[in-house]
C-alpha positions in Angstrom: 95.2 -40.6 20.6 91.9 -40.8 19.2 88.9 -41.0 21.3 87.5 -44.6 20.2 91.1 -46.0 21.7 90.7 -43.8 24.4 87.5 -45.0 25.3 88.7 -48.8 25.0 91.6 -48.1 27.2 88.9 -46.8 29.7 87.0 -50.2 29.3 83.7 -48.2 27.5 84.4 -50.5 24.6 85.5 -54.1 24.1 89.6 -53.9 23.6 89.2 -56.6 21.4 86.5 -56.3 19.2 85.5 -52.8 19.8 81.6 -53.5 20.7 79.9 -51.0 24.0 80.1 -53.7 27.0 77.4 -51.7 29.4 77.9 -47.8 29.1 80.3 -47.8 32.0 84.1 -46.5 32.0 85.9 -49.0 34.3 89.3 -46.7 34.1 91.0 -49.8 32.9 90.8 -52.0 29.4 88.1 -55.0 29.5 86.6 -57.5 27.2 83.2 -58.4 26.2 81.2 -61.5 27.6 81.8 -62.8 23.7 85.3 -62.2 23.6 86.0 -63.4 27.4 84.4 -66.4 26.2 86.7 -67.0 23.6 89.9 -66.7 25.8 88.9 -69.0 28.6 90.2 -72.3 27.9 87.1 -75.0 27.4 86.9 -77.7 30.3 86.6 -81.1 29.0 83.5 -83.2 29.8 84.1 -86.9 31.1 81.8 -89.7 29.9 82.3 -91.3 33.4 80.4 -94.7 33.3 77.9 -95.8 36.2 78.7 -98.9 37.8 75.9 -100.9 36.8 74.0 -102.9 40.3 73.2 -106.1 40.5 
């Protein structure tokens, strides 16, 4: 194995995009903040109308 995919499999780069996340080796594979981002599903924002007060 080479030792770029080595290194992402030990979390020192992004597995995704291959970018240095913060110069520690986790022992496990990680994403970036940019990447986790990306595959967190987007919550929805309600438009919920005030009650207008008479």
């Amino acid at each position: 194995m080479g030792e770029i995919a080595e290194m992402m499999l030990n979390g020192f780069y992004c597995e995704q995009c291959g970018c240095l996340i913060d110069g520690e080796e986790t022992g496990y594979p990680r994403l970036c903040e940019d990447c986790a981002e990306e595959e967190r599903p987007h919550k929805r924002k309600r438009n919920r109308k005030k009650a207008k007060r008479k």
